[in-house]
C-alpha positions as a Markdown table, in Angstrom:
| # | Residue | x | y | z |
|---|---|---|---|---|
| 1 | Unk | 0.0 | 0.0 | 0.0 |
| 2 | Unk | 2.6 | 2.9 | 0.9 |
| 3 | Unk | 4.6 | 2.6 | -2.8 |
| 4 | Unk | 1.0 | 3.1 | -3.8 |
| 5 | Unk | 0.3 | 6.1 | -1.9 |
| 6 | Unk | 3.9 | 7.6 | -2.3 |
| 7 | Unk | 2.9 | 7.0 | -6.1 |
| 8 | Unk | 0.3 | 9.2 | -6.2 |
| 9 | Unk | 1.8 | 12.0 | -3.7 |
| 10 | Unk | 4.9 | 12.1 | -6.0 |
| 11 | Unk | 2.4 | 12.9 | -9.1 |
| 12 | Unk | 0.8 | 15.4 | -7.2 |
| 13 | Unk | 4.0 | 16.5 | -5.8 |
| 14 | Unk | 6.3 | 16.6 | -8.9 |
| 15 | Unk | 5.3 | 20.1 | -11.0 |
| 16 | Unk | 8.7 | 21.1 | -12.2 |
| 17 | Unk | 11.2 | 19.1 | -13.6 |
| 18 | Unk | 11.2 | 15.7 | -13.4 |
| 19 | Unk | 11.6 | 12.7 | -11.6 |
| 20 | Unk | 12.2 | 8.6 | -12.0 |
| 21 | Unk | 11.8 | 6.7 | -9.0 |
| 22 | Unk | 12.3 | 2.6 | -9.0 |
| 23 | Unk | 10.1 | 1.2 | -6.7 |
| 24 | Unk | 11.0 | -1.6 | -3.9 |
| 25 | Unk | 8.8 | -4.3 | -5.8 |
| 26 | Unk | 10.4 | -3.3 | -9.6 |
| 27 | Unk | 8.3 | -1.4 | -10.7 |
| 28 | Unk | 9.3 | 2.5 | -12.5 |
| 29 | Unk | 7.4 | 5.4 | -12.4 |
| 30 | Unk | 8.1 | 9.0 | -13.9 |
| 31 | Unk | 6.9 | 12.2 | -12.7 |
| 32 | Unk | 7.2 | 15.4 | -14.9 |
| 33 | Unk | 6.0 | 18.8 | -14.9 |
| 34 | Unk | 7.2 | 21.8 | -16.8 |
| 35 | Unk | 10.8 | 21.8 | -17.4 |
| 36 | Unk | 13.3 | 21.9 | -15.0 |
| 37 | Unk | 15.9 | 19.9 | -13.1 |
| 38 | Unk | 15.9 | 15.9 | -13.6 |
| 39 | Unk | 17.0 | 13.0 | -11.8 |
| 40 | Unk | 16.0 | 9.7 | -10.6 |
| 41 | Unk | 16.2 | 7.8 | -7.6 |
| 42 | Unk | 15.5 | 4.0 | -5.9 |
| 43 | Unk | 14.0 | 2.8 | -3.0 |
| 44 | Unk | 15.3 | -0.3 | -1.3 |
| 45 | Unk | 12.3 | -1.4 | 0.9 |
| 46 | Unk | 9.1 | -0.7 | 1.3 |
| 47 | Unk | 9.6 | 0.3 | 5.4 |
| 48 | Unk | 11.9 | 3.2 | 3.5 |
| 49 | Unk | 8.9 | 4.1 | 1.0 |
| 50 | Unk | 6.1 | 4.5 | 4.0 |
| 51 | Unk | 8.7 | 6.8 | 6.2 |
| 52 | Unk | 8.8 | 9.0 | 3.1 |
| 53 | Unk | 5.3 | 9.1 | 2.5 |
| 54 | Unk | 4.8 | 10.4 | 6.1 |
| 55 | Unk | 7.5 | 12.4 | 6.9 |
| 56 | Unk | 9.6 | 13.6 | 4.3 |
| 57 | Unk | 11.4 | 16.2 | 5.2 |
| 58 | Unk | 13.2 | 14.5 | 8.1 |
| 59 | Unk | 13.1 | 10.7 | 6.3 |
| 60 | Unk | 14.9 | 11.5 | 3.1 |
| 61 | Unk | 17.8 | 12.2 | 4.7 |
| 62 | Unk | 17.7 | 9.3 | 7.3 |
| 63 | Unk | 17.2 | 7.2 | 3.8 |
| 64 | Unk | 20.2 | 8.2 | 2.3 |
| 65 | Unk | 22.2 | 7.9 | 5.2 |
| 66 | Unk | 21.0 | 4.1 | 5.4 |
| 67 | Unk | 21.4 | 3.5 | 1.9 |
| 68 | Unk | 18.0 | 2.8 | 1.1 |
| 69 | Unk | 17.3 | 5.5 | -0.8 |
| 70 | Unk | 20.2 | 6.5 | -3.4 |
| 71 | Unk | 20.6 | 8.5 | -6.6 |
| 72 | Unk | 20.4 | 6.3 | -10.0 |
| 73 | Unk | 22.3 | 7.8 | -12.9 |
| 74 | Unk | 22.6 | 11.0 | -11.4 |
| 75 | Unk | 24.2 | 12.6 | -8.4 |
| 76 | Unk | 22.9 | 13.4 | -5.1 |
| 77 | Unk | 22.9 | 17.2 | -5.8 |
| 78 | Unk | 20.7 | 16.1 | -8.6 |
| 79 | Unk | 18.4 | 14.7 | -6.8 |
| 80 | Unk | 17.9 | 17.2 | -3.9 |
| 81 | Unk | 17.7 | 19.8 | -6.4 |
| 82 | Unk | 14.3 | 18.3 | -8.1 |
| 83 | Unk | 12.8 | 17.3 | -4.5 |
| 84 | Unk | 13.9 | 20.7 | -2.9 |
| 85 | Unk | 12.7 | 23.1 | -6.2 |
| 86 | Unk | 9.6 | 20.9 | -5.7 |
| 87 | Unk | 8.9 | 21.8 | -2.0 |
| 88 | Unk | 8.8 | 25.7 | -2.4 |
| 89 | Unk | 6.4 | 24.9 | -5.0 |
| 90 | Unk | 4.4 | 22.5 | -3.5 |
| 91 | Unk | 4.9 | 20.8 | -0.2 |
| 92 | Unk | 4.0 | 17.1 | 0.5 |
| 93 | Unk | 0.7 | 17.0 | 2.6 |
| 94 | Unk | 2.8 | 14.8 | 5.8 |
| 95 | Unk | 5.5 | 17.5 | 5.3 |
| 96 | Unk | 2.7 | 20.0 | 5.8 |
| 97 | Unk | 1.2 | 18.7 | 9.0 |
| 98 | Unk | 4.8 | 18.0 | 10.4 |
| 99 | Unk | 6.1 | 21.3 | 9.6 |
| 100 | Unk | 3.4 | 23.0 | 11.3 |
| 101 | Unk | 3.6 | 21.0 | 14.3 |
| 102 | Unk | 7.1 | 21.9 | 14.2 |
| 103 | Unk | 6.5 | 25.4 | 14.4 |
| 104 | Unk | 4.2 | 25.4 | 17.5 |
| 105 | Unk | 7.0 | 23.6 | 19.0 |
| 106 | Unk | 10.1 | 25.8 | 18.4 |
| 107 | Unk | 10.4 | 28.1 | 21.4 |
| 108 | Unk | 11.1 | 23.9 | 23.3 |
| 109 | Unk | 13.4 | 23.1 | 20.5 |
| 110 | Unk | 15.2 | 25.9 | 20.1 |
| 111 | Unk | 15.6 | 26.6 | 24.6 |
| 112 | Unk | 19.2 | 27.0 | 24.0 |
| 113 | Unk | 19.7 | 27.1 | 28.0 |
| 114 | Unk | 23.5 | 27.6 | 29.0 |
| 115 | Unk | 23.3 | 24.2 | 29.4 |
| 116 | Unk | 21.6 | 22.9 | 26.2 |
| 117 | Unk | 23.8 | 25.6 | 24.2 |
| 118 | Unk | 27.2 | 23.9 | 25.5 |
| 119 | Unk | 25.4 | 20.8 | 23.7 |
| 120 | Unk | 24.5 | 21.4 | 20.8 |
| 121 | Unk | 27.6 | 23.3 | 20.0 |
| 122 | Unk | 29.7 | 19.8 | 20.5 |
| 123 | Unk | 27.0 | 18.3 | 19.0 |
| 124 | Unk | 29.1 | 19.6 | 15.3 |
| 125 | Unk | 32.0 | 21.9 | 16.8 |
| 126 | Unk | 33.7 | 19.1 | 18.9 |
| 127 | Unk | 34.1 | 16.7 | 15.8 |
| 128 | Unk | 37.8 | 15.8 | 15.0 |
| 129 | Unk | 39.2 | 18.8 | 14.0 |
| 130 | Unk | 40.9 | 16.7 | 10.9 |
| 131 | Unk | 37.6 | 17.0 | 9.5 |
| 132 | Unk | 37.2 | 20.2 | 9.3 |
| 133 | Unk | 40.9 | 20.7 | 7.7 |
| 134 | Unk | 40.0 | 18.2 | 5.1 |
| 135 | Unk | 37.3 | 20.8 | 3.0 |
| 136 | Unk | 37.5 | 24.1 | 4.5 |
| 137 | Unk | 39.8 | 26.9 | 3.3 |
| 138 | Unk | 43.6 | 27.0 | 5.6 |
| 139 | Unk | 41.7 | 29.9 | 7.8 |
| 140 | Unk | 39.3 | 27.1 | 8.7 |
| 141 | Unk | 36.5 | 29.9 | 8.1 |
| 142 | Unk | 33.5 | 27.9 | 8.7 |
| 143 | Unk | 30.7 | 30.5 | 7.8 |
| 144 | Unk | 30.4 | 32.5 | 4.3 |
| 145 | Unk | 32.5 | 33.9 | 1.9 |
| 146 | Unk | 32.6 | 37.2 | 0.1 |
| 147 | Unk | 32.6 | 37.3 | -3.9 |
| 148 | Unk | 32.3 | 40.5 | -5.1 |
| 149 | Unk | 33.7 | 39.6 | -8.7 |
| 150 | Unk | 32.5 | 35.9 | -8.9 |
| 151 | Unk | 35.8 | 34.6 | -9.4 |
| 152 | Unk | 37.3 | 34.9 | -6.2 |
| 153 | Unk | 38.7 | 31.0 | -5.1 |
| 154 | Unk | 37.4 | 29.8 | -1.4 |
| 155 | Unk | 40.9 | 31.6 | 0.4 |
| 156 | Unk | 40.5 | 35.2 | -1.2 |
| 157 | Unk | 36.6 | 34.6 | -0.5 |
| 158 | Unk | 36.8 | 34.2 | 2.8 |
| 159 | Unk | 39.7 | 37.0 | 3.4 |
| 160 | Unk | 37.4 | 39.7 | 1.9 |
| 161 | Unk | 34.9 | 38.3 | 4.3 |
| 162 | Unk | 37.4 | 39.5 | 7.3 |
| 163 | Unk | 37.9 | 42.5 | 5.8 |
| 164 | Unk | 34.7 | 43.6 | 4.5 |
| 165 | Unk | 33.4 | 42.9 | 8.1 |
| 166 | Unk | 36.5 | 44.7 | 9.4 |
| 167 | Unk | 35.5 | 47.8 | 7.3 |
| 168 | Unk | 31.9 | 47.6 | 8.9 |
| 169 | Unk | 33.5 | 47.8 | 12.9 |
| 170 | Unk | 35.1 | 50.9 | 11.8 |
| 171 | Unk | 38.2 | 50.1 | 13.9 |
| 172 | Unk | 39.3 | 53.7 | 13.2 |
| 173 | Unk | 41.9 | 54.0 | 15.8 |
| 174 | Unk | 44.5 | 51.3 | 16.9 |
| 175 | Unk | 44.4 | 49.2 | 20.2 |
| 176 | Unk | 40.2 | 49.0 | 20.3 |
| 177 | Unk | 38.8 | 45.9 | 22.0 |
| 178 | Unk | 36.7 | 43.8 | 20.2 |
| 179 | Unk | 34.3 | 41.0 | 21.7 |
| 180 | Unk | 34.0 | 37.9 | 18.8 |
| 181 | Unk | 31.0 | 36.2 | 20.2 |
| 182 | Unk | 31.4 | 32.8 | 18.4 |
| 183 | Unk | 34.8 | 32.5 | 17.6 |
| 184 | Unk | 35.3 | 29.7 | 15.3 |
| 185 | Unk | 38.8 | 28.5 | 15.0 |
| 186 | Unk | 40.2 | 32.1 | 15.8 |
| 187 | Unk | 40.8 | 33.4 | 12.3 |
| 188 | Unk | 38.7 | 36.6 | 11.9 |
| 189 | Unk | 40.5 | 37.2 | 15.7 |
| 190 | Unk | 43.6 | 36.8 | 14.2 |
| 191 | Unk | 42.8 | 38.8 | 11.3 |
| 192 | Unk | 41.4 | 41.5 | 13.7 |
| 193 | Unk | 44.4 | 41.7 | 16.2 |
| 194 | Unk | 46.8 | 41.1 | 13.1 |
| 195 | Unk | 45.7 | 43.6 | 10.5 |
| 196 | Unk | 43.8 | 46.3 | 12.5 |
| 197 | Unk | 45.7 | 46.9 | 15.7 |
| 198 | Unk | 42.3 | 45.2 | 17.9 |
| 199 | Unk | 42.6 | 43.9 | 21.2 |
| 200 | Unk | 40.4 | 40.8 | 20.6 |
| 201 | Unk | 38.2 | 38.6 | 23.1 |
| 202 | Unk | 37.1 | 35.3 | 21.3 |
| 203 | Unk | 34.0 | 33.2 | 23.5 |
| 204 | Unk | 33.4 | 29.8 | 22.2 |
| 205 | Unk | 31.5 | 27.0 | 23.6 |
| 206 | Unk | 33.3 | 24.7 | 21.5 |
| 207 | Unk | 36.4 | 22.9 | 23.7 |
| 208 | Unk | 38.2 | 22.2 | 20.2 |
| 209 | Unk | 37.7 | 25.1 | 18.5 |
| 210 | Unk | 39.1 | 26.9 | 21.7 |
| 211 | Unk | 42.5 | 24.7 | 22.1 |
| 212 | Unk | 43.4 | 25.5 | 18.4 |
| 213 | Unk | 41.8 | 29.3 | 18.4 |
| 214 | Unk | 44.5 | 29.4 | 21.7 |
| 215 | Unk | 47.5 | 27.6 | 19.9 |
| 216 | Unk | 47.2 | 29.6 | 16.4 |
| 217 | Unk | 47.2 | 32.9 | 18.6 |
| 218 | Unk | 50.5 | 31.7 | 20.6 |
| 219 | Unk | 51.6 | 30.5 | 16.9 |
| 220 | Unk | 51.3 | 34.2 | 15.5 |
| 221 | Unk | 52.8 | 36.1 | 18.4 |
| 222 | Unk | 49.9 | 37.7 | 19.2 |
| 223 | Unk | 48.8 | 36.3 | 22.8 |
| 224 | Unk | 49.4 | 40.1 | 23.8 |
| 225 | Unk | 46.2 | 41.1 | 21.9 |
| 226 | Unk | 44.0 | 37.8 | 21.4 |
| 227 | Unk | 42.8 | 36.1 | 23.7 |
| 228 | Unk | 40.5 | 32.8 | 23.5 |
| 229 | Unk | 37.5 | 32.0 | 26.1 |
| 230 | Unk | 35.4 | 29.0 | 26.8 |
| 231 | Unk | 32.3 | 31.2 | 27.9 |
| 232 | Unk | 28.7 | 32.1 | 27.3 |
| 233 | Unk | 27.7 | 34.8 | 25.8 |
| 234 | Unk | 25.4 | 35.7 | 28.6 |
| 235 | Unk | 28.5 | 35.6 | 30.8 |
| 236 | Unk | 30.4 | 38.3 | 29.3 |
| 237 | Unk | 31.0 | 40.8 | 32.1 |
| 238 | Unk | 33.2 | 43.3 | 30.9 |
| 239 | Unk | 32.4 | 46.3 | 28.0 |
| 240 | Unk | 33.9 | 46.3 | 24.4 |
| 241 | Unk | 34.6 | 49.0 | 22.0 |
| 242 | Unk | 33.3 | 46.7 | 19.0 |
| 243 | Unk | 31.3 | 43.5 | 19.3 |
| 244 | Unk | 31.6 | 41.2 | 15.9 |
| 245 | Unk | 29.6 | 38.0 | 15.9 |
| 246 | Unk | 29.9 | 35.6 | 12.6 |
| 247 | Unk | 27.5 | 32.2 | 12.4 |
| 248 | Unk | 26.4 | 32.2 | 16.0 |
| 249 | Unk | 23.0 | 34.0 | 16.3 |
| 250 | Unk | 21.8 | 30.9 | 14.3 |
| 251 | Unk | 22.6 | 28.8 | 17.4 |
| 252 | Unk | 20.6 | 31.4 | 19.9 |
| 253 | Unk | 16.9 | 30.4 | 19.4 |
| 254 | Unk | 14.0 | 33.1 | 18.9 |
| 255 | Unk | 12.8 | 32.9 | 22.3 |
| 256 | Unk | 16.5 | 33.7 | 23.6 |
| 257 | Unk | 17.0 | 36.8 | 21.0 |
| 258 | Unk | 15.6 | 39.6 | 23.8 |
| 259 | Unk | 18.4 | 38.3 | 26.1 |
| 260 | Unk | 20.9 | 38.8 | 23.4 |
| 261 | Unk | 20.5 | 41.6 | 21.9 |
| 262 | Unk | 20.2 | 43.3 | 25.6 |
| 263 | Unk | 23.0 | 41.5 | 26.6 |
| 264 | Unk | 25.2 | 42.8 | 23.5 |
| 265 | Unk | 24.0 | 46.3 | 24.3 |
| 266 | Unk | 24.5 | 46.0 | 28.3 |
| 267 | Unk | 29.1 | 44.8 | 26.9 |
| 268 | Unk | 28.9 | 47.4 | 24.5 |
| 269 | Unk | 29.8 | 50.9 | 25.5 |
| 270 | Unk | 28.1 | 53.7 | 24.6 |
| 271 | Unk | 30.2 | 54.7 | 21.5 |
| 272 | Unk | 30.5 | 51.6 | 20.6 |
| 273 | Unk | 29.7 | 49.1 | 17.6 |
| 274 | Unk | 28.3 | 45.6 | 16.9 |
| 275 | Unk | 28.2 | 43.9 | 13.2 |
| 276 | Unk | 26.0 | 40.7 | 13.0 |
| 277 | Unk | 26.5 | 38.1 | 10.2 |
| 278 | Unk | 24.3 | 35.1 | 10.5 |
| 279 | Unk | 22.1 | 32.7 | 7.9 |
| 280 | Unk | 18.2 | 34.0 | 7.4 |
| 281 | Unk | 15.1 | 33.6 | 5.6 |
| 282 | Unk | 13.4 | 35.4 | 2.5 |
| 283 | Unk | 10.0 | 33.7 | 3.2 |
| 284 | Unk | 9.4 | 34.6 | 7.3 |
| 285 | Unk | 9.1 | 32.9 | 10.5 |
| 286 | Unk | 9.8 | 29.3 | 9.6 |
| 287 | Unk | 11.3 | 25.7 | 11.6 |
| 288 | Unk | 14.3 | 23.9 | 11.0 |
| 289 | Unk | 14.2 | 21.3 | 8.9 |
| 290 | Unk | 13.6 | 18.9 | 11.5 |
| 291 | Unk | 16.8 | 16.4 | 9.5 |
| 292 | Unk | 19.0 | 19.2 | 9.8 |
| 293 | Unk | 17.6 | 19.8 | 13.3 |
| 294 | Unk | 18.5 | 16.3 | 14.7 |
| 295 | Unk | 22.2 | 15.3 | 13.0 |
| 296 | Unk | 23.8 | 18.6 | 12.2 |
| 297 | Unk | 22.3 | 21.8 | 14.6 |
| 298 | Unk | 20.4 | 20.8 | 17.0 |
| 299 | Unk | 18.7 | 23.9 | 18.3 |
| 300 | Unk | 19.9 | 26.0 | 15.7 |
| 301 | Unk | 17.3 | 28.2 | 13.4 |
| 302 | Unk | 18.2 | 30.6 | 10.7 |
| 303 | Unk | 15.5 | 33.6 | 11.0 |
| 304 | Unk | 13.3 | 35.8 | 9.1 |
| 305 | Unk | 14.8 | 39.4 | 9.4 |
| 306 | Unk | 12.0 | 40.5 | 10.4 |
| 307 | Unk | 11.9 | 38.5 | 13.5 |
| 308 | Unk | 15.8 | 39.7 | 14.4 |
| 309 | Unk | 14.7 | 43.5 | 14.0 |
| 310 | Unk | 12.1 | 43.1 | 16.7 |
| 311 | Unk | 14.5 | 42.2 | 18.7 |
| 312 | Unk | 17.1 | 44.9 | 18.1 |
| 313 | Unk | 14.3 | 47.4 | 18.6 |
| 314 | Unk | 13.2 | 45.8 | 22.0 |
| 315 | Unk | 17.0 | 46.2 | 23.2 |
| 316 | Unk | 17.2 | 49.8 | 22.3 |
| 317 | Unk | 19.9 | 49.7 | 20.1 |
| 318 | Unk | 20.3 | 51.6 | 16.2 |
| 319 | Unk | 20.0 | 49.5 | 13.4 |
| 320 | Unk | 22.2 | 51.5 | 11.5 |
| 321 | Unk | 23.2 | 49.2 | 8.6 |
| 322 | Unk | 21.8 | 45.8 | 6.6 |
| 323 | Unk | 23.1 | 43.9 | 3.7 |
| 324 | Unk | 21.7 | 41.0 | 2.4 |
| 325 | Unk | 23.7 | 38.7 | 0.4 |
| 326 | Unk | 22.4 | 36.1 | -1.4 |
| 327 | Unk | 24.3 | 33.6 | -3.3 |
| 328 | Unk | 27.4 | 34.0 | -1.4 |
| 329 | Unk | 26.7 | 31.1 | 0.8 |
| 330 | Unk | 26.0 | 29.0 | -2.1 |
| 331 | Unk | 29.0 | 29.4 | -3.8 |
| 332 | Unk | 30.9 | 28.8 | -0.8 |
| 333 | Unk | 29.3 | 25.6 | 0.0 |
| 334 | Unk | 30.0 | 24.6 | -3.4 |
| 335 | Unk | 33.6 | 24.9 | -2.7 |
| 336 | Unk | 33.3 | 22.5 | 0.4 |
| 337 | Unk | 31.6 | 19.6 | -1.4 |
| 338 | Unk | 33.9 | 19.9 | -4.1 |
| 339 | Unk | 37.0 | 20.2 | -1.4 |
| 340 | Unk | 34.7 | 16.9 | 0.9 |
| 341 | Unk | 33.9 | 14.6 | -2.2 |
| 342 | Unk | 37.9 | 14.8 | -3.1 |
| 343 | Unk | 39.0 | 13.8 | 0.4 |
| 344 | Unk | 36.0 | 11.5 | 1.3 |
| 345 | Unk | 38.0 | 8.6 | 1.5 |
| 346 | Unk | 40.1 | 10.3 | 4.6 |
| 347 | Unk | 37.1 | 11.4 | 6.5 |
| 348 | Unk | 35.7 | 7.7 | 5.9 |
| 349 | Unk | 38.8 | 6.8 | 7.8 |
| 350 | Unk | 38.4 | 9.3 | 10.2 |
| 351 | Unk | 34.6 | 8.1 | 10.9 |
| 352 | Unk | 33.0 | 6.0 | 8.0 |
| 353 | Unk | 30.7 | 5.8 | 5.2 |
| 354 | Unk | 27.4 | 6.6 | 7.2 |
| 355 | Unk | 29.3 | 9.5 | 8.6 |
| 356 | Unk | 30.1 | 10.7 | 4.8 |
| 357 | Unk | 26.5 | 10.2 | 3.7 |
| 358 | Unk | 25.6 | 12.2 | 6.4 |
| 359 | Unk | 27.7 | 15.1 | 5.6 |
| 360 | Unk | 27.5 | 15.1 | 2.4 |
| 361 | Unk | 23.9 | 15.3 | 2.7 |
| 362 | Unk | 24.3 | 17.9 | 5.0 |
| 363 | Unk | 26.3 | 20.0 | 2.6 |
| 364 | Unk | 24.3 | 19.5 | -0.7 |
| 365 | Unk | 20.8 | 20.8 | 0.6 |
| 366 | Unk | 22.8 | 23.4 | 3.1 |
| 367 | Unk | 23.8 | 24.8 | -0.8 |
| 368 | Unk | 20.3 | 24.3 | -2.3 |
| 369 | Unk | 18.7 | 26.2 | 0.3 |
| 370 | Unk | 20.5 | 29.2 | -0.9 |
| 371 | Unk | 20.0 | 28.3 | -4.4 |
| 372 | Unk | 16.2 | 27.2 | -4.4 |
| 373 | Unk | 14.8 | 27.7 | -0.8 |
| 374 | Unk | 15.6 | 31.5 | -0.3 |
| 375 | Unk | 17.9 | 31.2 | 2.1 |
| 376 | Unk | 20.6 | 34.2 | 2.2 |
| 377 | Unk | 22.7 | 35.6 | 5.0 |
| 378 | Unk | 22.6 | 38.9 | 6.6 |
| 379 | Unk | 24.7 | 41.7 | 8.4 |
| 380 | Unk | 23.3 | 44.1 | 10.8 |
| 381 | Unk | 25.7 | 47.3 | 12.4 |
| 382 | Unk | 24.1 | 48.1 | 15.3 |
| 383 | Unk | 25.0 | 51.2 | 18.0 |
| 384 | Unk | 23.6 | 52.3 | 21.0 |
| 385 | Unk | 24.4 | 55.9 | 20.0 |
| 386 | Unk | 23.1 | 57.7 | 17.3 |
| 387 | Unk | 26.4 | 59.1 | 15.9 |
| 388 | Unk | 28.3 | 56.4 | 16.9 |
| 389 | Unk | 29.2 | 55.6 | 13.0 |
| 390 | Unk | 29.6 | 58.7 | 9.9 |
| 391 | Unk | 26.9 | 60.0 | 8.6 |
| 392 | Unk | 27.6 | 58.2 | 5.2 |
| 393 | Unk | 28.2 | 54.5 | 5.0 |
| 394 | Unk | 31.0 | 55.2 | 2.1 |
| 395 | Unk | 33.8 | 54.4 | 5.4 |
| 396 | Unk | 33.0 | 50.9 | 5.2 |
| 397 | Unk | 34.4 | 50.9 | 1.3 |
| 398 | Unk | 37.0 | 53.1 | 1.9 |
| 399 | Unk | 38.4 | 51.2 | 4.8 |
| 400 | Unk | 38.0 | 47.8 | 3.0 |
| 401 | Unk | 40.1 | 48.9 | -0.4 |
| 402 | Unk | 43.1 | 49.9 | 1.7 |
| 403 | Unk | 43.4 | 47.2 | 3.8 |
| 404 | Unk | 42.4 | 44.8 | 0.8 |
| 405 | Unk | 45.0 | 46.8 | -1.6 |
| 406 | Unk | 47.5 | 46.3 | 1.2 |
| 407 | Unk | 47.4 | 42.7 | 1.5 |
């Protein structure tokens, strides 16, 4: 009965593109609408074709990972590609019930306590670090890149990342502390303390991310003025000249955003200013997908702008700048799979092939959702003063050339 069922959802479900799935007893089918993307893909049982027929979004993934559901004559990217175009058209009926369940449930999944945050951040952060190495640029700059031209590769991508944020802090004047909340590895520190003359505080939650942030910074010389923290960003006692914050606000959680934002403007003095870079959504107030939710980020949520800018209003604090970029992220990501798939047979030895399934699922519909699902990322410059920043915003493109002309 369920290949049946799934039969008829995926002819209801498939109006762009098209799609060739093999069923579990032999049997073919093809799905089309009007033209677009094609691929095809198998089922292996018939336990794998009920899950999808009920919930999809989460049991696609979980398929894949199994190897009961796999690409035929085409490639995974392929495949996501016609099944994720599909959804923003037309969303399965289970994935509809789910998804709205989902959303009356999100201030409990996303309660990113103290607690629950130190987690879910070793949930993904704590992995072998080797992993990591294997597909991301030498900075290990685990968020997006900047291509301005198009052409950039992944290591002057995410450079002009550093510095394009750089230019936004308007470090005007050497020796100004800076607060990174969500340090990564410790590269935009390093590039901070390096480059600009910043006195840099880097919080992580992450123990491995802190003990190589620590050992680059003792590696450059530059202890003196970067310094690495396993702390809470609720913590933070002390006040900063500039806050910067790159990928972390995803892992805060909408009912936790009122403490943030009044917690960046309580360490940030008067004069003082914060840039925000973090994923969001074209479409509003939405879940996570629930797959993503349980292997990769658990807890995490890429907003709606709209819900951030509450927020910021609620805390008192300027909204002085915005930029939305919008392919950025995809283009990145589409550096990592190419750098993952050409090492996959190290991180199999490092883990193994479920492992790789899993993140290589994780990466292809992390790209499609900027491609397809209007995903994009945004940056916010935020004061508590008024005058805190010129009057024109031509300083952040003036600061940006000389450093970038420099280098």
């Amino acid at each position: 009965m369920a290949p049946v069922l799934l039969d008829r959802a995926f002819a209801h479900f498939i109006t762009s593109g098209r799609l060739e799935v093999y069923y579990p007893d032999g049997d073919r089918r093809s799905y089309a609408g009007r033209p677009g993307p094609q691929a095809a893909m198998r089922l292996a049982d018939t336990a794998t074709a009920r899950a999808l027929l009920l919930d999809p979004a989460l049991k696609v993934g979980e398929a894949y990972m199994a190897g009961t559901l796999y690409p035929v004559g085409c490639t995974l990217y392929e495949l996501m590609h016609v099944l994720m175009r599909n959804v923003m058209e037309r969303s399965p009926a289970g994935e509809r019930v789910f998804s709205t369940l989902r959303f009356m449930a999100r201030s409990w999944l996303q309660n990113n306590t103290r607690g629950r945050a130190r987690r879910n951040v070793a949930h993904h952060y704590d992995l072998d670090s080797k992993l990591y190495r294997h597909f991301l640029d030498e900075d290990m700059q685990y968020s997006c890149g900047y291509f301005p031209t198009g052409h950039e590769t992944l290591a002057e991508a995410q450079a002009a990342k550093k510095h394009h944020l750089a230019a936004k802090l308007h470090l005007h004047r050497p020796g100004m502390s800076v607060l990174d909340v969500g340090c990564g590895w410790g590269g935009l520190g390093l590039t901070l303390a390096r480059d600009y003359g910043a006195y840099v505080t880097g919080i992580t939650l992450s123990r491995e991310q802190l003990h190589i942030a620590r050992g680059r910074a003792h590696a450059a010389g530059l202890e003196g003025r970067l310094r690495f923290e396993l702390l809470d960003y609720r913590a933070v006692a002390r006040q900063y000249d500039r806050i910067i914050s790159v990928g972390m606000f995803e892992h805060v959680g909408v009912a936790h955003y009122p403490a943030f934002f009044a917690t960046m403007r309580r360490v940030l003095r008067p004069d003082g200013v914060m840039v925000l870079h973090a994923i969001g959504r074209r479409e509003g107030p939405g879940v996570t997908n629930p797959w993503i939710d349980r292997y990769i980020f658990p807890g995490g949520y890429s907003p709606a702008v709209s819900e951030v800018v509450g927020a910021v209003e609620h805390a008192g604090l300027w909204l002085a700048d915005c930029e939305i970029w919008r392919l950025h992220y995809a283009r990145t990501i589409a550096h990592w799979r190419t750098r993952f798939n050409a090492r996959r047979a190290q991180i199999a030895r490092l883990y193994d092939e479920r492992f790789c399934r899993m993140f290589e699922f994780y990466l292809v519909v992390s790209e499609l959702a900027f491609r397809v699902q209007g995903h994009m990322n945004f940056q916010l410059t935020l004061s508590r003063e008024i005058d805190a920043l010129p009057l024109a915003r031509d300083y952040m493109m003036a600061r940006g050339q000389r450093v970038e002309s420099a280098a």
